[in-house]
N, C-alpha and C positions, 0 to 999 in steps of 0.2 A: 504493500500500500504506500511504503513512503518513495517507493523506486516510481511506482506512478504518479504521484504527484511531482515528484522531483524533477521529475521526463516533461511536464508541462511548464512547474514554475521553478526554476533550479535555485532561484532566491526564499523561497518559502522557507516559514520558522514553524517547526513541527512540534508538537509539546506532544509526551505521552502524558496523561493522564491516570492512567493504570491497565496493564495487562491482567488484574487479578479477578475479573469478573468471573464464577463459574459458567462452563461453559450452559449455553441455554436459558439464561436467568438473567431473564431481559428486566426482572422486581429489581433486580441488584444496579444494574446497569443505567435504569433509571435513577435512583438513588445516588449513586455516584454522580450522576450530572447535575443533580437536584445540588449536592451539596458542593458544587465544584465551579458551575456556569458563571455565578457573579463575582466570581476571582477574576476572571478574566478581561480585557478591556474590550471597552465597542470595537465591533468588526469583528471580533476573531468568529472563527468558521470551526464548528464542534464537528468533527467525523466519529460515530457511534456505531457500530459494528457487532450488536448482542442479537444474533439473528438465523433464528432454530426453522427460521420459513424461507430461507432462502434458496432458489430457483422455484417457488410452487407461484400462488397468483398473489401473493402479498403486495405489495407498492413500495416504490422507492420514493422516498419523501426529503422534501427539504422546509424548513423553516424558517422563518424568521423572526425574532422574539425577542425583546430584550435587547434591542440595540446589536443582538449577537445573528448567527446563520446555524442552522444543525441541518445536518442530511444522515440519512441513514432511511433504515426499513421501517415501515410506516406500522410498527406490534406497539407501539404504547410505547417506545422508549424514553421518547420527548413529551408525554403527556402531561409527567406531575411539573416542569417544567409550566409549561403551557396553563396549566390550571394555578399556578402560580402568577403568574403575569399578566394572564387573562388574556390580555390585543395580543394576538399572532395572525400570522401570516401564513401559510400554509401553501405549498405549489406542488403538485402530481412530476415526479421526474421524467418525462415522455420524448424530448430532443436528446437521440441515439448518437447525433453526430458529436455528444461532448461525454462519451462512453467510452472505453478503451474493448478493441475488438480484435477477435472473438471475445463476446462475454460468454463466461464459462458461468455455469449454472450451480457452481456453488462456489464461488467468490467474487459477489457481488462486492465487496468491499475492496480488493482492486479495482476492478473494471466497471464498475458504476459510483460509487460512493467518492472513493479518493480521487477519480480524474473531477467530477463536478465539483465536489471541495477546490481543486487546484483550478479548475476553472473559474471558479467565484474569485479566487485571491488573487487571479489576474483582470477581475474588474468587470465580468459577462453579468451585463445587467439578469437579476432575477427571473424576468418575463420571458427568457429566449429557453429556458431551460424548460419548460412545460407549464401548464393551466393551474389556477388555484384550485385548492378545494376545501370543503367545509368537512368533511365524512371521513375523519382518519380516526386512525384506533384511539383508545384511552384506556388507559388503567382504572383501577376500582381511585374512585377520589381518597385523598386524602382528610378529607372534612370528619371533622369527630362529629357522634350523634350526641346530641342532648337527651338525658332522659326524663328534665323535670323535675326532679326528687333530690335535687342536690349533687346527679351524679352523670356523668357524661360518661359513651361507650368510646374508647380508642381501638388501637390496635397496634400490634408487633407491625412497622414497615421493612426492617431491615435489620440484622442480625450478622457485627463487623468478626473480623478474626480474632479479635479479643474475648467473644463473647458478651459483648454491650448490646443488648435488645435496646433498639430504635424504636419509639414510636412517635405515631402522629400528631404529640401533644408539644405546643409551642407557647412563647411565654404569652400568644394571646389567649390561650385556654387556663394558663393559671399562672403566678408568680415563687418566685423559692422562700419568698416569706408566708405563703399559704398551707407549705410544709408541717410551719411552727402552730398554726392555730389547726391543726387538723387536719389537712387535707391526707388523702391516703391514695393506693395503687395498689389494685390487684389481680393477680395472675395466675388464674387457675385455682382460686382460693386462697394463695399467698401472699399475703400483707406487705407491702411495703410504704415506710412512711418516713424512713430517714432520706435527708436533700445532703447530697455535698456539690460545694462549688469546683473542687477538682477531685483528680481519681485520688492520689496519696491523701488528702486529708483524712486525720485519723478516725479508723473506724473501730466497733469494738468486734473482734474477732474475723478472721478470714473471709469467713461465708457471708459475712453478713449484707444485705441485698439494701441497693440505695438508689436515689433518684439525681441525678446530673443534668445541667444541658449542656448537649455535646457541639460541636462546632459547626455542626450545619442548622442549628437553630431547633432541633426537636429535641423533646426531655428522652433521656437514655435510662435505663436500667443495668445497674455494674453492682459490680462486686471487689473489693481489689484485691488485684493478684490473683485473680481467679476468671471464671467464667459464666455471669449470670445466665445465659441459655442454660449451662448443662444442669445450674442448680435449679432454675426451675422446668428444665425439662422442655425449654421454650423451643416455640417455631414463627417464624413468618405468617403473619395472617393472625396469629392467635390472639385475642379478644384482650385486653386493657381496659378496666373498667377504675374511674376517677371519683372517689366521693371526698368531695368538697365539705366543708368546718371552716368558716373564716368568723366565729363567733355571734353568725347573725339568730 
């Protein structure tokens, strides 16, 4: 992929972002871009490559969003993105002539992905590359539910190699001083209601399960030195339930 691009713009400044996506786990892949895009300055061009449906009828997708460009396969990659920023732009990839050929039907990310990336970075207005569209994938939102009662339903988004369970709770759904009057976290039945502001601050005992906000902006669930997944047996997807105490 960078041989391709390099072939187009031989000045292009290539950042890797991470090869550590597991393979097929476009959750993760979005999650990384989630937490990673607004590092970036205006202009850059995100090439995304988490893509379990390539050569079947999925779409090649480009974006634009945030001052920034993403292209890649049109599975949800760029949604939570998107559903973050709301105004986007969206374009069907359909002009062949900015493809690298033969495209081979299972690496689209040579021969579709990184030449139009490197085409963009050489200045090919948006419009020549194909039609907008409205109708591209999404992931499940990330929006917590309210349930009324004092208690809001989250969820596990994302589960790092430290074993820090990510979820979709942010400082607008609650504060670290909400900790102190009550607020609590549960998972599977398991209580958590200690806040630390970093991982080493001390805790009492190894195991013991605590709430963080981690540096993409969502509350995490840690452990230190350890691995809250395995202690609570966590997965991606699994239900995060918030009950709220702020004295009222």
């Amino acid at each position: 992929m960078k041989g391709a691009i390099l072939s187009i713009n031989p000045s292009a400044q290539i950042i890797d972002i991470t090869h550590d996506i597991p393979p097929q786990d476009i959750h993760a892949g979005a999650f990384n871009l989630l937490a990673s895009y607004a590092a970036f300055p205006p202009g850059t061009i995100h090439v995304a490559v988490v893509d379990p449906g390539v050569g079947s009828q999925r779409k090649p997708l480009l974006i634009e969003c945030a001052g920034q460009l993403f292209v890649g396969p049109d599975n949800g990659i760029f949604s939570w993105i998107c559903e973050r920023e709301g105004k986007i732009r969206a374009i069907l990839l359909k002009n062949e002539k900015f493809f690298r050929h033969p495209v081979s039907a299972t690496f689209h990310g040579r021969d579709i992905f990184a030449p139009v990336a490197a085409a963009l970075s050489n200045g090919v207005p948006l419009e020549e590359f194909g039609d907008s569209v409205s109708d591209h994938v999404r992931l499940e939102s990330l929006a917590v539910k309210a349930r009324g009662d004092g208690q809001a339903e989250a969820r596990i988004i994302h589960i790092d190699r430290f074993g820090n369970c990510v979820t979709n709770l942010t400082r607008d759904h609650l504060s670290e001083e909400w900790f102190t009057t009550g607020a609590k976290l549960f998972v599977d039945g398991r209580e958590i209601s200690a806040f630390r502001r970093f991982f080493a601050e001390p805790v009492e005992g190894q195991d013991d399960l605590f709430c963080i906000f981690g540096s993409a902006g969502f509350l995490e669930i840690a452990a230190q030195d350890s691995s809250a997944a395995a202690i609570l047996d966590a997965r991606r997807g699994q239900p995060v339930l918030l009950a709220l105490d702020r004295g009222n």
